[in-house]
C-alpha positions as CSV (number, residue, x, y, z in Angstrom):
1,X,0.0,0.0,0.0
2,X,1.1,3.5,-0.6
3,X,0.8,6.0,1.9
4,X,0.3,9.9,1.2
5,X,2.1,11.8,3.9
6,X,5.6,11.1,5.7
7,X,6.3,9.0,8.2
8,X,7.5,10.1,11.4
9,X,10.8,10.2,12.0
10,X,11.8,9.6,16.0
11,X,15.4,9.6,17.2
12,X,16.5,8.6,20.8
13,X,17.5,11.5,23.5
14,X,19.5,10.2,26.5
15,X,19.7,13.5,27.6
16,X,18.8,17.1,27.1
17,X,21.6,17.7,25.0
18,X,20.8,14.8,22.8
19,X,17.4,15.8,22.4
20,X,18.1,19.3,21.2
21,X,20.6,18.1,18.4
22,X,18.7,15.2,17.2
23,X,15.4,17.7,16.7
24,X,17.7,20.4,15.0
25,X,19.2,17.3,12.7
26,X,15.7,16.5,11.4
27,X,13.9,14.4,14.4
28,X,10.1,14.9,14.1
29,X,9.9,13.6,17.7
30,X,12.4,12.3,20.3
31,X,11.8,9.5,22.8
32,X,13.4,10.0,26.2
33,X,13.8,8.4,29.7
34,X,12.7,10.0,32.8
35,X,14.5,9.2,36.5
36,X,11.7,6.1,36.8
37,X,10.3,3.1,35.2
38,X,12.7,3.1,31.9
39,X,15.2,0.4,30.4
40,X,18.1,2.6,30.0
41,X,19.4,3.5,33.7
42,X,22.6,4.2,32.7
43,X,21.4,6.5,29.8
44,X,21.4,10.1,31.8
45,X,17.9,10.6,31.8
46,X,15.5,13.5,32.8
47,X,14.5,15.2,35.4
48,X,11.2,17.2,35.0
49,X,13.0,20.4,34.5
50,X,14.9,18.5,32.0
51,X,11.9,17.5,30.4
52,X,10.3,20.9,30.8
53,X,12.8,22.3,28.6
54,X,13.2,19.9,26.2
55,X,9.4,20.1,25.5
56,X,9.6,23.8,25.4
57,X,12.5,23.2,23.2
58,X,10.8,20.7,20.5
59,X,7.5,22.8,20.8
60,X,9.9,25.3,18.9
61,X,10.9,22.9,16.2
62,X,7.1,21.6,15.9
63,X,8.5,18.1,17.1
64,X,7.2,16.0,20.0
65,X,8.7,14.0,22.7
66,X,8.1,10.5,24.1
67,X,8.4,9.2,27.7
68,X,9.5,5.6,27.4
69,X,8.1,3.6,30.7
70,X,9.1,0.5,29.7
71,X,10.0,-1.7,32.8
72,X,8.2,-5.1,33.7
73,X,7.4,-3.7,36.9
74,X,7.1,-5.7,39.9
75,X,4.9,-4.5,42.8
76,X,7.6,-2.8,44.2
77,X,8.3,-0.8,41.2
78,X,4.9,0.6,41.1
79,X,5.2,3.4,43.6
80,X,4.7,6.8,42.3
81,X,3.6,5.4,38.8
82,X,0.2,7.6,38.9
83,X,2.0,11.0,40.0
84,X,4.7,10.1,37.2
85,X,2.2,10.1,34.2
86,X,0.5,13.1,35.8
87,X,3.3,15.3,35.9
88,X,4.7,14.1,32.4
89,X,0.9,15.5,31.1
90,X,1.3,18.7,32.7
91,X,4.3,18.7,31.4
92,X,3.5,18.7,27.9
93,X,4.7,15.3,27.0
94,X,2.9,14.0,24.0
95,X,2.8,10.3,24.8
96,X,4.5,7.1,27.3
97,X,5.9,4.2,25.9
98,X,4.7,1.3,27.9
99,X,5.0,-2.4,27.9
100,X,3.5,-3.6,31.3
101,X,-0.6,-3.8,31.7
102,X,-0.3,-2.3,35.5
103,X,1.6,0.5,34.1
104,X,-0.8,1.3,30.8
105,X,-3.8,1.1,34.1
106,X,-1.5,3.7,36.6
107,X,-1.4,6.2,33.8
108,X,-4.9,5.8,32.0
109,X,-6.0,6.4,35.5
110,X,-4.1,9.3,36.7
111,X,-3.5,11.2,33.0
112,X,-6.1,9.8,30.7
113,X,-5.8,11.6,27.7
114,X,-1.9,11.3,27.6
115,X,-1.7,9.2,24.6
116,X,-0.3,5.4,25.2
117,X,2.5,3.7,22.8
118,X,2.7,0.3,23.7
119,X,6.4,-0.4,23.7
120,X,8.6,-2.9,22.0
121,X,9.3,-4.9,24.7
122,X,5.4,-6.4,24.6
123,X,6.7,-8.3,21.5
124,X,4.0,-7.4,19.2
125,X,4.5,-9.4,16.1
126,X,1.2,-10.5,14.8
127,X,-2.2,-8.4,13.8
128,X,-4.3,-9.9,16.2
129,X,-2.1,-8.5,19.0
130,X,-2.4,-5.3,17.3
131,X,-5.7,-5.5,17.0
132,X,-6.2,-6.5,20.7
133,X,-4.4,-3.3,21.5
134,X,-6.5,-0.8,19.0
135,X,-9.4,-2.1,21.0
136,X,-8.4,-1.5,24.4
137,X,-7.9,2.3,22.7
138,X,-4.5,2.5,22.0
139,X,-3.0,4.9,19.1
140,X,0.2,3.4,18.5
141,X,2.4,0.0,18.7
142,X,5.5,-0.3,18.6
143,X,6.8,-3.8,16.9
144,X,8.8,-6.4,18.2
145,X,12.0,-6.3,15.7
146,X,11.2,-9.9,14.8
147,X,8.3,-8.8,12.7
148,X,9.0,-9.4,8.8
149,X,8.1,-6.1,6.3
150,X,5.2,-9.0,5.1
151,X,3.8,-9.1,8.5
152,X,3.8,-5.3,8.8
153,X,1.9,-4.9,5.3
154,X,-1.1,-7.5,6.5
155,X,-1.1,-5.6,10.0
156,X,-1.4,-2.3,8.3
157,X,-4.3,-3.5,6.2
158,X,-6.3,-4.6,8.9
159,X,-5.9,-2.7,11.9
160,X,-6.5,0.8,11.5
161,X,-3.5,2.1,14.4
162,X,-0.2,4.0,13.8
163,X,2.6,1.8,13.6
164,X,6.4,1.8,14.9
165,X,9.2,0.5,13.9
166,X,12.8,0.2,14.1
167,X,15.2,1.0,11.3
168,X,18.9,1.5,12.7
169,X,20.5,0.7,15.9
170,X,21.4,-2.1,18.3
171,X,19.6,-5.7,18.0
172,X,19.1,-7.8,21.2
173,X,20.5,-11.2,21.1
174,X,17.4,-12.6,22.8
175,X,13.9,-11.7,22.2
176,X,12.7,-8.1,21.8
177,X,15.0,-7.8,25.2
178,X,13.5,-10.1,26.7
179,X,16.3,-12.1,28.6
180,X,17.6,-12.8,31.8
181,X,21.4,-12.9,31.1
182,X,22.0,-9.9,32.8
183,X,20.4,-10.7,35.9
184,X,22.5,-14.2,36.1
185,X,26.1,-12.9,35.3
186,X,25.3,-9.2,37.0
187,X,22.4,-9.6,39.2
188,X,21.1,-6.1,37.1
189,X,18.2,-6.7,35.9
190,X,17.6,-6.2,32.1
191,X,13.9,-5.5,32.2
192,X,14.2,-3.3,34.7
193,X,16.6,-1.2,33.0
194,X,19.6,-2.5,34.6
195,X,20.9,-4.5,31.3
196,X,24.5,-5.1,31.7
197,X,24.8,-6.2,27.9
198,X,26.4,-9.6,29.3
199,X,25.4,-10.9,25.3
200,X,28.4,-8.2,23.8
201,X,31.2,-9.6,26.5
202,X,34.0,-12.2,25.5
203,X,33.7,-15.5,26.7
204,X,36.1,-18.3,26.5
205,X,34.7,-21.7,24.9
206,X,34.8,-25.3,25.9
207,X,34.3,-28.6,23.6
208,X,31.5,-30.2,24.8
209,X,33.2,-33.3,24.7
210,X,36.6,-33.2,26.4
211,X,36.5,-29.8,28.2
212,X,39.2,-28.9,26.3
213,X,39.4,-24.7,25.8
214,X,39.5,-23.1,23.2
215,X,41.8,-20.7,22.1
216,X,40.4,-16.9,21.0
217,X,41.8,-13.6,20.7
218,X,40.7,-11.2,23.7
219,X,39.3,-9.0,20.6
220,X,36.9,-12.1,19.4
221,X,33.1,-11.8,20.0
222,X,30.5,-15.3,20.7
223,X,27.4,-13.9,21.2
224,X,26.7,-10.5,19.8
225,X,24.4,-9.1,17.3
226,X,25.1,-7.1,14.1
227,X,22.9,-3.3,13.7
228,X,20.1,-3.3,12.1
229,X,20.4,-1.0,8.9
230,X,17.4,-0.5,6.7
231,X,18.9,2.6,4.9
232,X,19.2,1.0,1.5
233,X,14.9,0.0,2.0
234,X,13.1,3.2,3.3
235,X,11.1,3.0,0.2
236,X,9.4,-0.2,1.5
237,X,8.8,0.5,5.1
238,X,6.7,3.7,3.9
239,X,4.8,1.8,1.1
240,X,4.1,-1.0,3.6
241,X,2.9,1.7,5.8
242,X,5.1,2.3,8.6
243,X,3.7,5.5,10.7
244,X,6.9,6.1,12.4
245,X,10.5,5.1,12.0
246,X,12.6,5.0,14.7
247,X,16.4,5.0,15.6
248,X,17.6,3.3,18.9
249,X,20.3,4.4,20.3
250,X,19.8,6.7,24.3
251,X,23.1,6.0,24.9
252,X,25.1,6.6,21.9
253,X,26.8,10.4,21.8
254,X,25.6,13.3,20.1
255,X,27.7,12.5,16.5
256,X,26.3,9.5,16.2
257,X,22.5,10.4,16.6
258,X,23.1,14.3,14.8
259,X,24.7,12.1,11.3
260,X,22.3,9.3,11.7
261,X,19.0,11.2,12.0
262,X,20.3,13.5,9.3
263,X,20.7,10.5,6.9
264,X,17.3,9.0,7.3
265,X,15.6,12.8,7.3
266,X,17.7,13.1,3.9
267,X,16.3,9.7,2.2
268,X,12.5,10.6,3.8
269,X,12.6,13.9,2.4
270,X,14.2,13.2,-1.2
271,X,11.7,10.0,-1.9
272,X,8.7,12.0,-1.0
273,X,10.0,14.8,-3.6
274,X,9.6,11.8,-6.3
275,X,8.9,8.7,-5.1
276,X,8.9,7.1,-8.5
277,X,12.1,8.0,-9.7
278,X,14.1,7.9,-6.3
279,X,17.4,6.1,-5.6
280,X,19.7,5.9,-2.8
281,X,22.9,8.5,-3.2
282,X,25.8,6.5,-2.3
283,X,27.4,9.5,-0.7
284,X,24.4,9.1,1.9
285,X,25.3,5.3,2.0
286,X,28.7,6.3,3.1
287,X,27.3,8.9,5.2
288,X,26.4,6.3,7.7
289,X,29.4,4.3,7.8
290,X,31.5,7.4,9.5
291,X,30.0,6.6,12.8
292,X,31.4,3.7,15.4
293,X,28.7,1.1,15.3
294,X,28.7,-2.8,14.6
295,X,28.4,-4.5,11.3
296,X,25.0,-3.9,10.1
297,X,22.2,-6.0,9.4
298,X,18.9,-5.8,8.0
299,X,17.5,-7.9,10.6
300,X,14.2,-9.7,10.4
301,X,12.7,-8.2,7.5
302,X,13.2,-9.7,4.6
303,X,14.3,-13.2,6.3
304,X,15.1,-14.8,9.7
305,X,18.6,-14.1,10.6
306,X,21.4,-16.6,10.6
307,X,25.1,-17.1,11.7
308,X,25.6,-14.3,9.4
309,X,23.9,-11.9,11.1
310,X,25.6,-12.1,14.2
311,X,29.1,-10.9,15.0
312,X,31.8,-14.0,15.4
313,X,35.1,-13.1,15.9
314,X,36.8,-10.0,15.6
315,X,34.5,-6.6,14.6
316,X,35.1,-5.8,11.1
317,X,33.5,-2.4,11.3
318,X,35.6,0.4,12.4
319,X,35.0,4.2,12.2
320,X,37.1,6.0,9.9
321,X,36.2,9.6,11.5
322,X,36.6,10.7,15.1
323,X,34.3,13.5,16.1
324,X,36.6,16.3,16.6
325,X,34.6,19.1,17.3
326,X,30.9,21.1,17.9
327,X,30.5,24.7,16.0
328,X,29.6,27.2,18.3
329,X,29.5,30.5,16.7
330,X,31.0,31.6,13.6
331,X,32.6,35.4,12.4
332,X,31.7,35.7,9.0
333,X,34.3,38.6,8.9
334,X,37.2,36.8,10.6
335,X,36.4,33.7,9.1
336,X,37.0,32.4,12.6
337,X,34.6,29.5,14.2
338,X,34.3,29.3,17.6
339,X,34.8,25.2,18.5
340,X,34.6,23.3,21.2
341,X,37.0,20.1,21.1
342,X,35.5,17.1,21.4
343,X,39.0,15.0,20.7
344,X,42.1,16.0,19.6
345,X,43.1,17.8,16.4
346,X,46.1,19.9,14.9
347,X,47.3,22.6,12.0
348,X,47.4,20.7,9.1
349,X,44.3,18.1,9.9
350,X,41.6,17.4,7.2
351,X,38.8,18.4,9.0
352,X,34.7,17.3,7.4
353,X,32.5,20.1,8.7
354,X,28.7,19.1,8.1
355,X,25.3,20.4,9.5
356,X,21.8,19.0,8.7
357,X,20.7,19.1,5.5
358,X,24.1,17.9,4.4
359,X,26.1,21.2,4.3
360,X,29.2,18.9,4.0
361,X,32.8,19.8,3.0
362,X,36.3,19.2,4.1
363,X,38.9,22.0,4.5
364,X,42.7,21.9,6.1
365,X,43.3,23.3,9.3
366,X,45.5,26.8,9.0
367,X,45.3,28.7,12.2
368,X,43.7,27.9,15.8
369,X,44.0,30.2,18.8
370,X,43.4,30.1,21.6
371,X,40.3,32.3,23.7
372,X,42.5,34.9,24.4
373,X,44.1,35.4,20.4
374,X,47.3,33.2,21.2
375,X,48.4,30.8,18.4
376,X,47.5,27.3,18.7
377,X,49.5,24.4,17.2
378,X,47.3,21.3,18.3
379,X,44.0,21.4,21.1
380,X,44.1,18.7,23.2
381,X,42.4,19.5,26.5
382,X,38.9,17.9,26.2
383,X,36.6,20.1,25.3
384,X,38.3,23.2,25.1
385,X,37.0,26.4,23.3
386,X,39.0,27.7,20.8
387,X,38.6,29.7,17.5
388,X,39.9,27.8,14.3
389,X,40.0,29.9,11.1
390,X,37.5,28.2,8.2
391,X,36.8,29.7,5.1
392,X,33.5,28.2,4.1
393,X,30.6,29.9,6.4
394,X,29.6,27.2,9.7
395,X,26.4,27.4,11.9
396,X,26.1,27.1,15.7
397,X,25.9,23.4,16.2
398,X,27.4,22.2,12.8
399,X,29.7,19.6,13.6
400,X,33.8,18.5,12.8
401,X,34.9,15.4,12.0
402,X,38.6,13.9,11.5
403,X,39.4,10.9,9.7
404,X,41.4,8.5,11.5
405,X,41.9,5.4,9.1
């Protein structure tokens, strides 16, 4: 089926400054954590001010954010669930991402008309499920990532609901996250948003039969899954009907989720400008292999994943480009930028400067100085502010990027 307006796209937001660049990069909504009831503890999360401002912030932009209140909650974990989902209405939040029944009934009860998203980790992968939740009144499901682009198409002819999905980002070895590894090597638990990601550690390996160990470089992976990639099949997921399209990553820095929301805002925008006649640019292709991430995968798609999908052995994907530093004001007189360092670079570096909408090009760096107007030679004090001399025109949060290999 072929749909008539875009898709949603939704980027992660581990913190406030995540949430601002991924909605000035092209995010039509960003889906956060607050202090309770997520799956990313470690992630930074928000306070309500935090979220106060980042909603004030994405109002600006026309975007929306998500809460995600993901947990399988135990009784214990249910305290202060109904005052949560009020304040994150009066806050302005535009919908919760829930996976647990007691958690959907805290917040229909204490904020019923803050919309409900019924999360990933309810393993949604068939249309009667979907259907089950479009009649309790629920706008939105998000899929479990086992569902096939086939599966998608029949759900989306015949359950009338928005539908999520994911399109680039980390796959769970076990079962939309469902898995207990954590809690047996780390006592954290994973569904509680404690995951210890035991599935990306190395292991040594026995033969069953003698005992016998088996030799492996410290660098060599068992049990670890590849990213999922769909960059090269946008095209489908929108025919098929996918209402929203969404990037994981909460925890991954602010280069990664700036270049890889502007790559999928690129291929959304160019296909609906002529869908007919639209192809993949391979300097967008590339665009995506800057960043440090795993091999990549299309998933469970277009077939089950096998052996091949997994990562065995050493990685084989490393980045070529460090991010080396964050525009933060630029004299179009001088033809100084003002930078802060995010790792180290020197006079006579290549340097990639890009911004959203793919304002990309690569320069040599001349002159750096110091705040104060002393000559600079190399900056290597994490994140240090200094002015470096470009003669193509940056914007305030416009990005630098070395290459390293």
């Amino acid at each position: 089926m072929k749909r008539m307006s875009k898709p949603e796209l939704l980027a992660p937001a581990g913190n406030l400054e995540k949430l601002k660049f991924a909605i000035h990069y092209g995010a039509d909504a960003v889906y956060i954590g607050g202090k309770q009831f997520g799956l990313r503890a470690k992630a930074g999360n928000f306070s309500y001010e935090d979220m106060k401002e980042g909603v004030a912030f994405a109002n600006k932009y026309g975007a929306k954010v998500y809460v995600a209140a993901n947990i399988i909650a135990h009784d214990q974990d249910l305290t202060g669930a109904k005052e949560f989902f009020k304040n994150l209405k009066e806050i302005g939040i535009s919908a919760v991402i829930i996976a647990d029944p007691a958690l959907i009934d805290a917040c229909q009860e204490a904020a019923p008309t803050l919309d409900i998203h019924i999360s990933t980790q309810a393993s949604i992968v068939n249309y009667r499920t979907v259907q089950f939740w479009k009649e309790e009144g629920i706008p939105r499901v998000v899929l479990g990532r086992e569902v096939s682009l086939e599966e998608i198409r029949e759900m989306k002819e015949k359950v009338d609901i928005e539908i999520e999905s994911f399109i680039h980002g980390a796959m769970c070895i076990s079962y939309s996250g469902r898995c207990v590894l954590s809690n047996h090597m780390t006592a954290r638990d994973a569904n509680r948003g404690g995951c210890a990601q035991s599935c990306r550690w190395n292991y040594d390996l026995f033969e069953d039969s003698t005992n016998e160990n088996i030799p492996l470089s410290t660098e060599n992976f068992t049990m670890s899954s590849k990213d999922l990639s769909m960059i090269e099949h946008i095209p489908a997921l929108i025919e098929a009907g996918v209402d929203s399209l969404k990037i994981e990553g909460r925890m991954k820095s602010i280069h990664y989720v700036a270049t890889v929301v502007n790559v999928y805002r690129h291929i959304i925008d160019r296909y609906f400008e002529n869908p007919s006649s639209y192809s993949l640019d391979s300097s967008i292709s590339d665009e995506i292999l800057k960043i440090a991430q795993r091999s990549l995968t299309t998933g469970f798609y277009f077939n089950e994943p096998t052996n091949k999908d997994q990562l065995f052995g050493k990685p084989d994907r490393i980045p070529k480009y460090d991010f080396a530093g964050l525009v933060l004001d630029y004299n179009d007189e001088t033809k100084l930028a003002t930078v802060q360092q995010r790792n180290a670079f020197k006079i006579g570096d290549e340097i990639e400067f890009f911004g959203p909408n793919f304002s990309n090009f690569k320069q040599k760096i001349t002159k750096i100085f110091s705040k104060d107007g002393e000559p600079l030679q190399h900056v290597k004090q994490p994140m240090e502010i200094v002015k470096v001399e470009v003669k193509q025109a940056v914007s305030h949060l416009d990005m630098m990027r070395k290459r390293v290999s």
